[in-house]
C-alpha positions as a Markdown table, in Angstrom:
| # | Residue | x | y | z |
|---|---|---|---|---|
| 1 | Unk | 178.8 | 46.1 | 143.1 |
| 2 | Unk | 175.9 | 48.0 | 144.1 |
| 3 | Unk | 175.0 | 51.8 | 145.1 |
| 4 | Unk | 173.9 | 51.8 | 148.4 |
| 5 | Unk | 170.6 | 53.0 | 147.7 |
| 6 | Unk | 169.9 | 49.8 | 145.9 |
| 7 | Unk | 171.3 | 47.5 | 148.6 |
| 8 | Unk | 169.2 | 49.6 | 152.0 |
| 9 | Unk | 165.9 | 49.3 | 149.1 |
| 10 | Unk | 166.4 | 45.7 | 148.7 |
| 11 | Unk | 167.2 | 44.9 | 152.6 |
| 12 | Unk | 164.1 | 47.2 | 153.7 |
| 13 | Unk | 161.8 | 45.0 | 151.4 |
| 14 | Unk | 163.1 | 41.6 | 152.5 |
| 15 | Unk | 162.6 | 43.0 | 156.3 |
| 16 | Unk | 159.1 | 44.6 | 155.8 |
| 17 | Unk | 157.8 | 41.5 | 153.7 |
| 18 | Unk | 159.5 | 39.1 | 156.6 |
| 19 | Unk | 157.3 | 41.3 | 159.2 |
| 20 | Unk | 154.2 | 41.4 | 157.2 |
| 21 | Unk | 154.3 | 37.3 | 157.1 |
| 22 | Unk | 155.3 | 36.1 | 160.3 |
| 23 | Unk | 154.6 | 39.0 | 162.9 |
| 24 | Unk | 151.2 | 39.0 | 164.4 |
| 25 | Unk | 148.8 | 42.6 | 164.2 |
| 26 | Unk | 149.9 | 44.0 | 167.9 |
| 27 | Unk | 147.7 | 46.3 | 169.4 |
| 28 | Unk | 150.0 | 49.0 | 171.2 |
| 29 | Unk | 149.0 | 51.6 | 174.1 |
| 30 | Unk | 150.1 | 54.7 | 174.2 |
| 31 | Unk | 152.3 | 56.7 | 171.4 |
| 32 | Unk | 153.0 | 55.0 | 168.5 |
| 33 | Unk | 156.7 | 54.5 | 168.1 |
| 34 | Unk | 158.6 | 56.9 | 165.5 |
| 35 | Unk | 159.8 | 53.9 | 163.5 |
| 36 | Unk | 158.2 | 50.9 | 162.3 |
| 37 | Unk | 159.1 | 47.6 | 163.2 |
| 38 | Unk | 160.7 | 46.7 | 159.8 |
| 39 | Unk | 162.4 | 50.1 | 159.9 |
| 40 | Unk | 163.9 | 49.3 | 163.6 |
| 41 | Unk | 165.5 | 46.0 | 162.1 |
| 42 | Unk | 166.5 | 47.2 | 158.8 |
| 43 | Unk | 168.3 | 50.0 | 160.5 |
| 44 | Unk | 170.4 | 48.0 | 163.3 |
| 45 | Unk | 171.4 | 45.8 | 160.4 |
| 46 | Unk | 172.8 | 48.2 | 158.3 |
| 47 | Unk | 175.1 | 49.6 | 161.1 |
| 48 | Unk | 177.3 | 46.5 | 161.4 |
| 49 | Unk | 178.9 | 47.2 | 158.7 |
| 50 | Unk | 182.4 | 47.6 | 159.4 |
| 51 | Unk | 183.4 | 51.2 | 158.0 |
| 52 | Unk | 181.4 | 52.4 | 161.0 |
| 53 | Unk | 183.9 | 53.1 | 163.9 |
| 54 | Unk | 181.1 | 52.5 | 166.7 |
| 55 | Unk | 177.7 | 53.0 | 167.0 |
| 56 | Unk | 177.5 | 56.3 | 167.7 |
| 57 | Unk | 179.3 | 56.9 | 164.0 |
| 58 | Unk | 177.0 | 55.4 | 162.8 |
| 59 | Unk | 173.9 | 57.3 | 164.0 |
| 60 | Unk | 176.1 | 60.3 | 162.9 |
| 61 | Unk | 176.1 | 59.2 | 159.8 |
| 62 | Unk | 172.5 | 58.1 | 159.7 |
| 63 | Unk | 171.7 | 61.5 | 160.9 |
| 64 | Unk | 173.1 | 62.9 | 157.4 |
| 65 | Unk | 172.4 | 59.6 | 154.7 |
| 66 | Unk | 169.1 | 58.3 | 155.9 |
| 67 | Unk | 166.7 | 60.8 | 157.0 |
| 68 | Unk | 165.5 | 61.0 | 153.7 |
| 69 | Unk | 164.5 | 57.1 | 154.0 |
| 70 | Unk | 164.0 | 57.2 | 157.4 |
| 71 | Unk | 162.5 | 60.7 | 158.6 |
| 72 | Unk | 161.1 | 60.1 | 161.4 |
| 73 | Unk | 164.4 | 59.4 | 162.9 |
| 74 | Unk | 164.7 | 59.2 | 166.5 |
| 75 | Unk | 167.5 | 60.3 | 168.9 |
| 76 | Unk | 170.0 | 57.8 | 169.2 |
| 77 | Unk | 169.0 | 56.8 | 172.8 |
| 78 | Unk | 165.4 | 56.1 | 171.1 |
| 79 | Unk | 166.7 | 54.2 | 168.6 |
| 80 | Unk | 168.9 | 52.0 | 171.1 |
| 81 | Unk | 165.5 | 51.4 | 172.6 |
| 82 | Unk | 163.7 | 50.2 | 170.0 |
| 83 | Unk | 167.0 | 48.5 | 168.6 |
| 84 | Unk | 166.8 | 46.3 | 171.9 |
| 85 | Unk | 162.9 | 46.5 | 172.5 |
| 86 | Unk | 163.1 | 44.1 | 168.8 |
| 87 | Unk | 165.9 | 42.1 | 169.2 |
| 88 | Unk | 163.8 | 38.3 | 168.8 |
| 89 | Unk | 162.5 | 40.1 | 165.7 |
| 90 | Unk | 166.3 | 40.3 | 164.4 |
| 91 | Unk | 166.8 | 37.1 | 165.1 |
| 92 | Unk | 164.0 | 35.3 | 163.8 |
| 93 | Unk | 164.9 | 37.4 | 160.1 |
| 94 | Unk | 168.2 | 35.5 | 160.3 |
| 95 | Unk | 166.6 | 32.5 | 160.6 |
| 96 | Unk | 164.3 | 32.9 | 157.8 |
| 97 | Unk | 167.2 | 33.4 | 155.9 |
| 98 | Unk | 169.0 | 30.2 | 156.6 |
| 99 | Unk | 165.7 | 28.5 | 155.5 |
| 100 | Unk | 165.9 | 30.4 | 151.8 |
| 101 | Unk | 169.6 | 29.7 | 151.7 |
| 102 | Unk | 169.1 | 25.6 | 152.8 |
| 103 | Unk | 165.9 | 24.5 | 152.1 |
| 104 | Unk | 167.1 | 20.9 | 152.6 |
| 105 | Unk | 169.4 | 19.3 | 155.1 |
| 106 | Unk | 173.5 | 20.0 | 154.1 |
| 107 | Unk | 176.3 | 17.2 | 154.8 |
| 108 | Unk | 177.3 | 18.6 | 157.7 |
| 109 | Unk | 177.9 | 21.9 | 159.9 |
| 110 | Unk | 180.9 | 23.1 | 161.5 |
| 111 | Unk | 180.9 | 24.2 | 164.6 |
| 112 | Unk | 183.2 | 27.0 | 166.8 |
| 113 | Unk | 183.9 | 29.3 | 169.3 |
| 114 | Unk | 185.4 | 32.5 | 169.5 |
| 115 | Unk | 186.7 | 35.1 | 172.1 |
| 116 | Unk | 184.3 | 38.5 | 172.2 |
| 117 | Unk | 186.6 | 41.2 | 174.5 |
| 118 | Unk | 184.6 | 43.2 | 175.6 |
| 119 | Unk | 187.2 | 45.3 | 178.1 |
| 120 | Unk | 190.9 | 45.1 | 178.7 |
| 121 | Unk | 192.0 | 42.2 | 180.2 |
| 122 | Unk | 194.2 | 43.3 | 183.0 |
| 123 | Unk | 191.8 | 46.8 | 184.0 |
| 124 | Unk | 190.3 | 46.7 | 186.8 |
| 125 | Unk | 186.8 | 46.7 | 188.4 |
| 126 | Unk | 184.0 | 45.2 | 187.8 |
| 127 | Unk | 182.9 | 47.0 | 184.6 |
| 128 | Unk | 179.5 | 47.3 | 183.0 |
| 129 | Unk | 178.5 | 43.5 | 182.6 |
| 130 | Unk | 179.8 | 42.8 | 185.6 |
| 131 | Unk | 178.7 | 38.5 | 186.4 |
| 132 | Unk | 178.1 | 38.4 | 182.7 |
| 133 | Unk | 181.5 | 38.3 | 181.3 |
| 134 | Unk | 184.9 | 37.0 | 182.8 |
| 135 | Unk | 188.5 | 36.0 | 181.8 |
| 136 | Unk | 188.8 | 33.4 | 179.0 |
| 137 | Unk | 191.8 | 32.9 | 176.5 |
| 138 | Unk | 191.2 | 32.6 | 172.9 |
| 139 | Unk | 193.6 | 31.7 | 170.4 |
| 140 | Unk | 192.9 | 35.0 | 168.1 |
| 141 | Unk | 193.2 | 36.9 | 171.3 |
| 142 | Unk | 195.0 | 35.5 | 173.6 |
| 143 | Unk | 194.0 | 36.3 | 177.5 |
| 144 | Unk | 190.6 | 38.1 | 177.2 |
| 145 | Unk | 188.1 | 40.0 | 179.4 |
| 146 | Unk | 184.4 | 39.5 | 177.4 |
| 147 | Unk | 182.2 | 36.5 | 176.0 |
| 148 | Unk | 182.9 | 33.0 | 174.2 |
| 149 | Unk | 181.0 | 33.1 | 171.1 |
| 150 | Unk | 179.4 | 29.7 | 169.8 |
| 151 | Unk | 178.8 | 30.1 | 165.8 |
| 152 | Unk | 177.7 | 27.1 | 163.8 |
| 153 | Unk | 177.7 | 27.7 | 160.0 |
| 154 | Unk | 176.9 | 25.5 | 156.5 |
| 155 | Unk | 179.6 | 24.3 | 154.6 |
| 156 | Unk | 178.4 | 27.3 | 152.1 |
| 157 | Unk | 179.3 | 29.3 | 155.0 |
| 158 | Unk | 175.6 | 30.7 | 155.6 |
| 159 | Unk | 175.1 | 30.9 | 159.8 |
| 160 | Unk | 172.4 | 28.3 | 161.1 |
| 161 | Unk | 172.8 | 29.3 | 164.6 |
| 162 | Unk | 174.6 | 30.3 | 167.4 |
| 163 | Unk | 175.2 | 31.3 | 171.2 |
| 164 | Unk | 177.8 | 32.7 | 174.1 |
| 165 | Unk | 178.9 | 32.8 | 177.4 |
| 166 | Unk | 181.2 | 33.9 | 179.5 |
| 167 | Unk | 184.9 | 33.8 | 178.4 |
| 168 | Unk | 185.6 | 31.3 | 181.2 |
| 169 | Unk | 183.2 | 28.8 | 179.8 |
| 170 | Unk | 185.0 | 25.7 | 177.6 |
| 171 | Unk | 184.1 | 24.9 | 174.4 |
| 172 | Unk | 182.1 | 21.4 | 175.2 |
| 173 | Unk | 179.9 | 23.6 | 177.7 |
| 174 | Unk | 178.6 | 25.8 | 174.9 |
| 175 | Unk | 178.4 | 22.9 | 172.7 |
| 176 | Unk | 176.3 | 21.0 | 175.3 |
| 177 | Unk | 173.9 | 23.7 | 176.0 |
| 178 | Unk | 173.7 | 24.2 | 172.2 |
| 179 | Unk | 173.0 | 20.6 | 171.1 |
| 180 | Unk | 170.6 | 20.1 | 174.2 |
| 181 | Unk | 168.4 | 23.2 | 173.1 |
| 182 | Unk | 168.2 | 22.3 | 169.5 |
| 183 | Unk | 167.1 | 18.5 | 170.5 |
| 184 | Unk | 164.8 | 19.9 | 172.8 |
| 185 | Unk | 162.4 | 22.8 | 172.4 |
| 186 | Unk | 164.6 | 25.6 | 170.2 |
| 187 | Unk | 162.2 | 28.6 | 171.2 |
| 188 | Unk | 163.7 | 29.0 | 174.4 |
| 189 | Unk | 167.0 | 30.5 | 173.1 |
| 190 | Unk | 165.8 | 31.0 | 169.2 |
| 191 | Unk | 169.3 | 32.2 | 168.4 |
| 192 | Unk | 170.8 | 28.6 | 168.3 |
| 193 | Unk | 168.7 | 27.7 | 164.8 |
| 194 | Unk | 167.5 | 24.4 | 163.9 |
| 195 | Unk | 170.0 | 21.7 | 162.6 |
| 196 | Unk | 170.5 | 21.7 | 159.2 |
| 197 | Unk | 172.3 | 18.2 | 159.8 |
| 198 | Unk | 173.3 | 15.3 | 161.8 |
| 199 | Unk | 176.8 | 16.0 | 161.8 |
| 200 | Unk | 179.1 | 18.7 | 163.2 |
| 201 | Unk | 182.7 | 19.0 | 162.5 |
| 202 | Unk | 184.8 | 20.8 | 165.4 |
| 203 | Unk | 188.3 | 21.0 | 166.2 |
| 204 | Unk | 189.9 | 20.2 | 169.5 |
| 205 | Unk | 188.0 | 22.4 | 171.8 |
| 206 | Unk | 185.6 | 19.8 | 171.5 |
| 207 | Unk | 187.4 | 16.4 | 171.9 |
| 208 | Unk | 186.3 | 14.1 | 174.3 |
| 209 | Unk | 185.1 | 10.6 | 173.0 |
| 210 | Unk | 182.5 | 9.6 | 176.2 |
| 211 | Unk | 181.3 | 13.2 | 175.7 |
| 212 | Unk | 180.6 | 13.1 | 171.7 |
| 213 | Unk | 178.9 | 9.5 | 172.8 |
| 214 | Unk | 176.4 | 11.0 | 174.7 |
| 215 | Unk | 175.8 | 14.0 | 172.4 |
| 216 | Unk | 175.4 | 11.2 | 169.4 |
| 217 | Unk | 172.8 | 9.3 | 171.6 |
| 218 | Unk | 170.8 | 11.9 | 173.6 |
| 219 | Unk | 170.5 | 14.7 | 171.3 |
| 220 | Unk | 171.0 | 12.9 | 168.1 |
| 221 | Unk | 174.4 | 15.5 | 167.0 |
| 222 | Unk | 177.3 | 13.2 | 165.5 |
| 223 | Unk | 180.7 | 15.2 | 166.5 |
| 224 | Unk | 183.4 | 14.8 | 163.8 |
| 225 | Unk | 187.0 | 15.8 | 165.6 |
| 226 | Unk | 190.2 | 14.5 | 165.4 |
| 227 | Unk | 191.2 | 12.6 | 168.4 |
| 228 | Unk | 194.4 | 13.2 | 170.3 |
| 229 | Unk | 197.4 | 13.2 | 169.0 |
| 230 | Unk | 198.4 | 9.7 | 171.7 |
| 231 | Unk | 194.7 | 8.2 | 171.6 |
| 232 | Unk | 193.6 | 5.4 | 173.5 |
| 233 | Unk | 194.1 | 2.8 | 171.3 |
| 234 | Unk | 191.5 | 0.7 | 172.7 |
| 235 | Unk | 188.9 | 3.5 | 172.2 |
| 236 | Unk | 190.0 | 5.9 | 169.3 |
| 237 | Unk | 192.1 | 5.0 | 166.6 |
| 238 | Unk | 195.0 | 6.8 | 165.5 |
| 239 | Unk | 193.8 | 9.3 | 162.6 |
| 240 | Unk | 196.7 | 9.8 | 159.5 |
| 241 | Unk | 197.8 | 13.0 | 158.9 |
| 242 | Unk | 196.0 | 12.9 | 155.6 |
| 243 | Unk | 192.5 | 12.1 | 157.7 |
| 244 | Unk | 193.6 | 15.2 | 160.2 |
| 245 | Unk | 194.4 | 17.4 | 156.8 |
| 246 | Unk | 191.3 | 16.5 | 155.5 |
| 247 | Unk | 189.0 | 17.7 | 158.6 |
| 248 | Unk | 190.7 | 20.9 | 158.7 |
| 249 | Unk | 190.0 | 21.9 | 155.2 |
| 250 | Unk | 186.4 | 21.3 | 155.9 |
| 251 | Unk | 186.6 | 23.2 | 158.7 |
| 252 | Unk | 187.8 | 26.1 | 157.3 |
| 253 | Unk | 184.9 | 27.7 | 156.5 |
| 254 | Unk | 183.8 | 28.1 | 160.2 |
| 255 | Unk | 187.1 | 30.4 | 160.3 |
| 256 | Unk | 185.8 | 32.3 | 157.8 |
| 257 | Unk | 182.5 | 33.0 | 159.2 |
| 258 | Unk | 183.8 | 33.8 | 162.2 |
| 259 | Unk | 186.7 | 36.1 | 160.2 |
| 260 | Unk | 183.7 | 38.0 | 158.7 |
| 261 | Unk | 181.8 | 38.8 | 162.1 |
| 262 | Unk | 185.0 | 40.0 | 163.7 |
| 263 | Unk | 186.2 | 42.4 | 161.4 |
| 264 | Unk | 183.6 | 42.7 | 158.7 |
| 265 | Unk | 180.8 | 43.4 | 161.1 |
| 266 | Unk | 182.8 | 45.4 | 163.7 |
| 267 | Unk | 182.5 | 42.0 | 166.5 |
| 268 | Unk | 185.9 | 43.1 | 167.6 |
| 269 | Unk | 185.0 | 46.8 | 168.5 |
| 270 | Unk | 182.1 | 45.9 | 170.6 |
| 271 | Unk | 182.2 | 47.6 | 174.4 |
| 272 | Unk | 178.9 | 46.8 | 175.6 |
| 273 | Unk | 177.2 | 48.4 | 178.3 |
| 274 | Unk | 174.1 | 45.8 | 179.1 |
| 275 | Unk | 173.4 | 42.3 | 177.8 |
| 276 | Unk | 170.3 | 42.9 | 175.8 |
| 277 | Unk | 172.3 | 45.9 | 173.7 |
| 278 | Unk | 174.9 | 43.1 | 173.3 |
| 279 | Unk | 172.2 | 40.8 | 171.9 |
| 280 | Unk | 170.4 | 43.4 | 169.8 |
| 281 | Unk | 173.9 | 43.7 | 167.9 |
| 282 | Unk | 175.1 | 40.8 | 167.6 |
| 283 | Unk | 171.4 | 39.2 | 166.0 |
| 284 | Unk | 171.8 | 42.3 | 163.5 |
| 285 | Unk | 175.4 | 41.2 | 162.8 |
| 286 | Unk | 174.6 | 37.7 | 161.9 |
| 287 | Unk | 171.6 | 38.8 | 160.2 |
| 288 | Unk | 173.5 | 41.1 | 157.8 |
| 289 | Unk | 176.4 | 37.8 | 157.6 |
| 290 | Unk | 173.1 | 36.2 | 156.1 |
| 291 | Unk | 171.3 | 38.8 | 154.1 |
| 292 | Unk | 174.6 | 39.6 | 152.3 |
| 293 | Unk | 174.7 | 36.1 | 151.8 |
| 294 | Unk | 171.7 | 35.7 | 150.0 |
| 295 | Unk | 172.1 | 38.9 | 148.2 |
| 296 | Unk | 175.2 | 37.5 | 146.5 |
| 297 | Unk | 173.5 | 34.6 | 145.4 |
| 298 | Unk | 171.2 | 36.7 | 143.9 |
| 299 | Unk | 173.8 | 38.4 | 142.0 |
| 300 | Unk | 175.3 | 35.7 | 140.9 |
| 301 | Unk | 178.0 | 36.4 | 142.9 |
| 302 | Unk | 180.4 | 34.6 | 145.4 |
| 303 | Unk | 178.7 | 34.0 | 148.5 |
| 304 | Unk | 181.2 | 35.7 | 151.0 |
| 305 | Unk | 182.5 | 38.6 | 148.6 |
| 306 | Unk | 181.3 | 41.2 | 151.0 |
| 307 | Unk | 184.0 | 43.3 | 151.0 |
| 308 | Unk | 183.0 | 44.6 | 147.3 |
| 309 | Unk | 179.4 | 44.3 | 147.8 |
| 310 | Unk | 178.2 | 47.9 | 148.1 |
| 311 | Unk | 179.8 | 51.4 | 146.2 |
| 312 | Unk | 179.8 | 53.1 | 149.7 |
């Protein structure tokens, strides 16, 4: 376990030396901004921690803990603008973590969704994100007013990539838009990663044999699922329940993964306001999934033990 002095030292210097290697010199007019870039990140990444009720407890708290790290400070609505004004930044740490965590190409990834409520359900208006987010059902939540969360993860349990949409949107849709962007030129959404294999295993969400063919041949990702439980004969074989046993064990890391955003990282208490707020925190979520990650293996620790990681 590690004071938290140790763990916000060790984070900053991964951030700053991240930003000193791959962010060009930037010549800025007007004032310069009270924090640093690598300041702006390392900040938004430590407030995903869970013990923090909401943002603004955290900037409370931040207020009081960090000033003497930090003292230039801003106001929180600053800091919500530089937060935003560096989200690509956030994501592009993340990334370089996945490539320190898997050099090489892993045996597979699995692949999921996941409800993000971001409202009640049944109130009613429009609400802030209004055209953004809709009415999906998720198994975890049941009916659901927010985004469908698209997280793809290592068998290690280290996050390659991911994406959302509305709540409406089905689980093949993500996947196509996911698979089409990493074939095909990832910078335009640079959250989705770069594969770190061929293969994906999914659960049912993703079924659909035509659907996995076209996938296989036009974006080179080979879909491992389970097929119905009354295939076609003539076109999917009947798996055992051994086979069907065997791909959910695998698959049981995605749950995991997607265990530690929700509650670990606070996904389930997030009420956003505006999409780009939304993205900001959710990139410093998966980057702190990741940097916790690699700190462990540092450590010489389990992987996922986050919950003992820092003497708060």
């Amino acid at each position: 376990m590690l004071d938290f002095d140790t763990f916000l030292t060790t984070l900053y210097v991964k951030v700053d030396d991240f930003c000193k290697s791959f962010l060009p010199d930037q010549k800025r007019i007007g004032h310069k901004p009270s924090l640093r870039v690598s300041e702006v990140v390392t900040i938004s990444i430590i407030g995903q921690w869970q013990r923090f009720s909401s943002e603004r407890d955290f900037y409370r708290w931040a207020k009081r803990h960090l000033q003497a790290a930090f003292p230039n400070l801003p106001t929180r609505p600053q800091f919500n603008r530089l937060q935003r004004q560096n989200y690509q930044t956030t994501v592009y740490f993340l990334l370089s973590l996945v490539d320190l965590l898997q050099p090489t190409n892993c045996a597979y990834e699995a692949l999921d969704a996941t409800g993000v409520a971001t409202r009640a359900a049944k109130r009613r208006g429009s609400g802030h994100l209004a055209g953004l987010t809709d009415i999906g059902y998720s198994n975890r939540l049941g009916w659901y007013h927010g985004f469908h969360l698209l997280v793809s993860a290592t068998p290690q349990g280290v996050i390659t990539g991911y994406g959302f949409g509305p709540g409406s949107v089905k689980d093949q849709t993500l996947a196509e838009t996911f698979f089409e962007i990493r074939a095909t030129n990832a910078s335009v959404l640079p959250s989705v990663g770069n594969p770190k294999s061929d293969y994906y295993v999914v659960d049912k969400g993703f079924e659909g044999q035509p659907r996995h063919q076209h996938w296989r041949d036009d974006y080179a990702a080979k879909v491992v699922c389970a097929p119905k439980r009354s295939p076609n004969p003539l076109t999917e074989p009947k798996w055992p329940r051994e086979l069907r046993r065997w791909l959910a064990s695998v698959r049981q890391i995605i749950e995991t993964v997607n265990d530690k955003l929700v509650h670990a990282f606070r996904l389930e208490r997030e009420r956003p306001h505006d999409l780009i707020g939304f993205m900001a925190r959710l990139a410093a979520k998966v980057a702190l999934h990741n940097f916790c990650f690699w700190l462990n293996r540092q450590l010489d620790r389990p992987g996922l033990a986050f919950a003992e990681l820092i003497d708060w």
